[in-house]
Phi, psi and omega in degrees: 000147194271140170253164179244032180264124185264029166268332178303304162326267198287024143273353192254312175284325168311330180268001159126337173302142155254154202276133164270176202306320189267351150272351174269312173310304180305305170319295192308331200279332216234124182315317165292322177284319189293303206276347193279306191325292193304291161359287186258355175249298165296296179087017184198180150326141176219093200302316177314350184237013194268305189317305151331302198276328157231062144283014198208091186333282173318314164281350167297294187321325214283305176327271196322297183328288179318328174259354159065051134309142182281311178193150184228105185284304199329289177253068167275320194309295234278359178260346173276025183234347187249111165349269183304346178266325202285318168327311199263345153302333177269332178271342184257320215247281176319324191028055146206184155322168186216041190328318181321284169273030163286338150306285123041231150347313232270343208268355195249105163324283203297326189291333172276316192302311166322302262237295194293323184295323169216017154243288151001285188072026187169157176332151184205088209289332165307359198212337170285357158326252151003275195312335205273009155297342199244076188308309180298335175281321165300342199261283200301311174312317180316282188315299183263349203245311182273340140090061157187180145345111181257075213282325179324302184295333157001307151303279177316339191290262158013341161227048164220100188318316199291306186307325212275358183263357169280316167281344177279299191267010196227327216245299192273322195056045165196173187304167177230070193279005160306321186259346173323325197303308168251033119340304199283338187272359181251161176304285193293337157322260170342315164262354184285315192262033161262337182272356204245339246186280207267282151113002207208166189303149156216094166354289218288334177283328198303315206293305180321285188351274182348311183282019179225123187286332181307264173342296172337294187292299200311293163345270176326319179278325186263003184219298194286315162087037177180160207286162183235100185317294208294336168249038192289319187301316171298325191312286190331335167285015183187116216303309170329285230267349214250309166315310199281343192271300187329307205300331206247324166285296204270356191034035197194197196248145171263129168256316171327346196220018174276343187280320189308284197316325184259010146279013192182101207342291185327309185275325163308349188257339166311269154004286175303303171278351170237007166214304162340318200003063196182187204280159173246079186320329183285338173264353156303307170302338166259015179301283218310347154227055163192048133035268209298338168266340165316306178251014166281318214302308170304316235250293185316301184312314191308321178272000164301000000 
């Protein structure tokens, strides 16, 4: 039976049928099928099918893409009405402005913060409205596009540890004490910006810290330089980091991070040669399943 859909049609033409005239007139008439047609049949521009395709945002764009068109004015109307086609028409296919559609574009965070940065090329002040809703969209426009201070964005920051600490160590590059306060409450905030900015313990940061076995272990080795009670409990949770604090902090054994450790061959084979140093009966005990480790663990004891 013959169909008459014409995305079925050029799946019929892709396996090798041929189309008569009045199945090819129908693919051209329907925007998805005419540009899928050029695409996997023509393999180039398919003028008969252009009248369609641009009428339909997503399949114009694709087109234009697909054929390394410079600019296609015909569909330009149906591609200045969609954020994202019109955004990537402007950054893919024009790399210029897009005036048409800046309204537009203007109503999208991530599509505007794309449109200034590489269609645009410079502030796109219709879309900062939008943008300054968004910490990180905001964060990032401060960052490739005004490439300085944003005072706007500023408010918003300020009730996000990660962006206002990003924005302190990428945008202004000096302290932010306006914003230390949440900073301090997230680990990672926090401690990337005490390694950028303070350099010495900061009390107010520790209660975060403490709760992340990274940040914690980190802590401890490079800003206290000495064990840290307060994050043995976080350490302890990871087999990594629980390793790395015996070796590098406690120069001795963590027994608290010994359960962590002996959840992973490896580290535990570390572990034995770099703070044990000597036979571990408790990982001797999981040899009989783990084979495959009998003989690094004997390799390990022999070279103590």
């Amino acid at each position: 039976m013959s169909t008459t859909c014409p995305i079925e049609l050029v799946f019929n033409a892709m396996r090798g049928v041929a189309l008569t005239p009045d199945q090819l007139s129908l693919v051209a008439s329907h925007p998805q099928a005419a540009s899928k047609y050029a695409r996997e049949i023509i393999k180039g521009r398919w003028i008969d099918g252009e009248h369609a395709i641009a009428k339909d945002a997503e399949s114009a764009y694709c087109y234009a893409f697909a054929n390394k068109l410079e600019r296609w004015e015909a569909a330009e109307p149906a591609i200045a009405i969609h954020p994202r086609w019109a955004t990537f028409y402007a950054v893919y296919i024009t790399q210029s402005q897009f005036e048409a559609a800046e309204s537009v574009i203007a109503t999208d965070a991530n599509y505007s913060l794309l449109y200034a940065m590489n269609g645009k090329k410079g502030r796109f002040p219709e879309g900062e409205a939008v943008i300054l809703l968004d910490q990180m969209y905001g964060y990032a426009y401060a960052r490739d596009v005004i490439k300085g201070r944003w005072k706007e964005i500023e408010p918003l920051l300020l009730k996000y540890p990660g962006a206002a600490s990003l924005y302190a160590q990428n945008i202004l590059k000096e302290r932010w004490l306006e914003a230390e306060e949440i900073i301090a409450q997230d680990a990672i905030a926090a401690y990337d910006y005490l390694q950028m900015f303070l350099k010495t313990p900061w009390e107010a940061a520790e209660k975060a810290i403490s709760k992340h076995p990274m940040k914690a272990c980190l802590y401890a080795k490079f800003v206290l330089k000495k064990r840290w009670i307060m994050g043995e409990a976080a350490i302890a949770q990871d087999e990594f980091y629980s390793t790395a604090y015996a070796t590098d902090v406690l120069n001795g054994r963590f027994v608290e991070g010994e359960p962590a450790i002996l959840s992973n061959p490896d580290c535990a084979l570390r572990y034995i040669r770099d703070v044990i140093k000597g036979r571990w009966a408790d990982f001797e005990s999981l040899l009989k399943d783990l084979p495959e480790y009998k003989e690094q663990y004997k390799a390990v004891i022999e070279n103590l």
